[in-house]
C-alpha positions as CSV (number, residue, x, y, z in Angstrom):
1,X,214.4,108.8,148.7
2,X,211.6,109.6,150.7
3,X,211.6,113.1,149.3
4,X,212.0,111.2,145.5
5,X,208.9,109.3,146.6
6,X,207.0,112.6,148.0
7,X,207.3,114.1,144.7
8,X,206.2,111.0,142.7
9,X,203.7,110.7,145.2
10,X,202.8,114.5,144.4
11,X,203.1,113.7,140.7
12,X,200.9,111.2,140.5
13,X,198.3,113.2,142.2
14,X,199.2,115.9,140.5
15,X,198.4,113.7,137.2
16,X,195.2,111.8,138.9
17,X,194.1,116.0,139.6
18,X,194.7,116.9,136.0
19,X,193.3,113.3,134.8
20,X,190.1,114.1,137.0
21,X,189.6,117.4,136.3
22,X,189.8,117.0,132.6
23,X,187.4,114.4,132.8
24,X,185.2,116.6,134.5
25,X,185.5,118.9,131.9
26,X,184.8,116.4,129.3
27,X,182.0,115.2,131.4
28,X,180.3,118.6,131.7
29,X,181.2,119.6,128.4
30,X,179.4,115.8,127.3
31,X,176.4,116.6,129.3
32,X,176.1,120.7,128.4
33,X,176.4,118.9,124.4
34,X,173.9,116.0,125.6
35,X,171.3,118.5,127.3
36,X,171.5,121.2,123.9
37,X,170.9,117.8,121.8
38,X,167.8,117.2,124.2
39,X,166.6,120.6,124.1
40,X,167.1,121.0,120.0
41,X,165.2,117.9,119.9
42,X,162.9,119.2,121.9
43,X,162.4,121.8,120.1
44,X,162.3,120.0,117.1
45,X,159.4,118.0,118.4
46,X,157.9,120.9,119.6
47,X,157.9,122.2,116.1
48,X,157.0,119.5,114.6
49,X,154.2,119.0,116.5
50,X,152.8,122.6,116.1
51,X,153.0,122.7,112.4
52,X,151.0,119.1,112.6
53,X,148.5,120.5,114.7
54,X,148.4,123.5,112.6
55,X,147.8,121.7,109.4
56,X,145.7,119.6,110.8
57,X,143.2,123.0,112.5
58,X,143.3,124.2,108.9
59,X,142.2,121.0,107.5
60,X,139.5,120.7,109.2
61,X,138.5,124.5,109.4
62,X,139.3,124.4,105.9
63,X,136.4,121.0,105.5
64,X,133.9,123.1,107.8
65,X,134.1,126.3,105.8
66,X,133.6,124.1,102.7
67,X,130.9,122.4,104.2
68,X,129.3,125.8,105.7
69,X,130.0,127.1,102.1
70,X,128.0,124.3,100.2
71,X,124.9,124.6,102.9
72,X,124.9,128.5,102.1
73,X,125.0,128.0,98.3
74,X,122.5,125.7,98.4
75,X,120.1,127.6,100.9
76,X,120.7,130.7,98.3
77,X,119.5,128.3,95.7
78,X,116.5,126.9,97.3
79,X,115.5,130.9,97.9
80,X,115.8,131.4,94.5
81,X,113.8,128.8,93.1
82,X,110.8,129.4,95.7
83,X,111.0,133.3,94.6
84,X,110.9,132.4,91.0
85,X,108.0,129.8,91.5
86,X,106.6,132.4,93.3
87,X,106.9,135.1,90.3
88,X,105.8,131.9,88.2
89,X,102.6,131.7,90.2
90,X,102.0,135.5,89.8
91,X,102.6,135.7,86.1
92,X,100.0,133.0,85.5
93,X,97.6,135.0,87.7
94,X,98.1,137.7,85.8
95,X,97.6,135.4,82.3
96,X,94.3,134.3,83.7
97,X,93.4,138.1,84.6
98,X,94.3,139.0,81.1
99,X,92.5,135.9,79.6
100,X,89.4,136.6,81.7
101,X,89.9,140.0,80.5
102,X,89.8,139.6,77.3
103,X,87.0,137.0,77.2
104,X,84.9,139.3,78.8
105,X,85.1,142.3,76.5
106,X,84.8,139.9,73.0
107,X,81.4,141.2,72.1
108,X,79.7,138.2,70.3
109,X,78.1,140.8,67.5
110,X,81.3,142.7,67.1
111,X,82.6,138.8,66.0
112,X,79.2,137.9,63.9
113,X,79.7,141.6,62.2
114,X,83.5,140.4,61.5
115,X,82.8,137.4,60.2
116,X,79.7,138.4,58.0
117,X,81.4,141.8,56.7
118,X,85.2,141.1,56.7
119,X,85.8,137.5,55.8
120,X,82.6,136.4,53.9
121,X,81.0,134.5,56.2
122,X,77.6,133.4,56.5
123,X,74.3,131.8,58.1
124,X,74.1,128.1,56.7
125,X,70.8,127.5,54.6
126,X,68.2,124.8,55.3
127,X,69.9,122.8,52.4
128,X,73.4,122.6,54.1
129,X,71.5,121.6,57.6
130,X,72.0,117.7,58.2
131,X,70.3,116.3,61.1
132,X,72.1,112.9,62.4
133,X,70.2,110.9,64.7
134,X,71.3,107.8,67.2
135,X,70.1,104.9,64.8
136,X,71.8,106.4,61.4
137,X,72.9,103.9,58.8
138,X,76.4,105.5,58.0
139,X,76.2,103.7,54.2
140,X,74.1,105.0,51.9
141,X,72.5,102.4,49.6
142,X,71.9,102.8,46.2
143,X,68.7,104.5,45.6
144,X,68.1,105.5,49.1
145,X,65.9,108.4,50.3
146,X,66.9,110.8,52.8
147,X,65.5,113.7,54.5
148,X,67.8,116.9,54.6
149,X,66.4,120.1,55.9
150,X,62.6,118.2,55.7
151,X,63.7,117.9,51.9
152,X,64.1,114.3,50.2
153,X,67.0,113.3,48.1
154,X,67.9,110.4,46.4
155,X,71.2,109.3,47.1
156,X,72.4,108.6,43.1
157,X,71.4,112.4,42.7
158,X,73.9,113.3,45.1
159,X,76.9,110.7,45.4
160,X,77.8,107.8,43.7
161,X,76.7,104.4,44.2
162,X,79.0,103.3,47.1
163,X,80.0,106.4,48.9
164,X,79.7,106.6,53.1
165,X,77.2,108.6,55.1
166,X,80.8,111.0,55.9
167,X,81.9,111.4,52.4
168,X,77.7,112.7,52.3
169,X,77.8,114.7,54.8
170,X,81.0,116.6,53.4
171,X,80.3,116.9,50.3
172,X,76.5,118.3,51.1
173,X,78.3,121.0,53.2
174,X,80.1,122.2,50.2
């Protein structure tokens, strides 16, 4: 019996051996499984993480450049208004120059030969002078005398009974 016992006694440490050493196995297998899960996840955060910060760099690099961008485009078109107030200023330099030009070489008897010769013109004669002085009575009464060119008219000879001092002057020019 004692050997019967000795082999049960073998047996069941035989089968506490096996028991243990499987659970060992398990365990390590358990923990190699637990530590890949920790490192995948890890890694996963780790990924995660640099494709956050990544986005996040080329948001911001991406709001800078725009920013830069707008600063440039607007500096290019300050630069070109000042250069084209700058050609404006020239250009009306040059007008004046031209205008002062030109005044300068009109020749008053090249115009009075123009106007006599080409287009009819010509000096107004004492008649057609009208002198207006500071106290003028702008209505012409009936019957009134008036000097003209140190002539005297009668104002029926010339308008009609009620007519203005204007409607005088214009028709007298005539």
């Amino acid at each position: 019996m004692q050997l019967a016992r000795l082999r049960q006694f073998d047996h069941n440490e035989l089968y506490r051996e096996y028991y243990n050493k499987a659970r060992n196995e398990k365990l390590k297998k358990s923990q190699e499984l637990l530590a890949q899960k920790k490192q995948r996840h890890k890694t996963k955060r780790r990924t995660e993480f640099l494709t956050s910060a990544f986005v996040l760099c080329f948001i911001v690099f991406g709001l800078l450049y725009a920013v830069v961008y707008r600063y440039a485009e607007i500096f290019e078109r300050n630069y070109n208004i000042e250069s084209l107030e700058r050609e404006i200023v020239a250009l009306e330099r040059e007008i004046e120059n031209i205008n002062g030009q030109t005044d300068s070489t009109i020749v008053l008897q090249n115009v009075e030969y123009v106007a006599i010769n080409d287009l009819g013109m010509q000096y107004p004669k004492p008649e057609q002078i009208i002198y207006l002085n500071q106290k003028w009575d702008y209505k012409i009464e009936d019957e009134q005398e008036f000097k003209i060119a140190n002539k005297e008219y009668r104002s029926s000879s010339i308008l009609n009974h009620n007519y203005t001092a204007l409607v005088n002057v214009w028709l007298s020019d005539e």
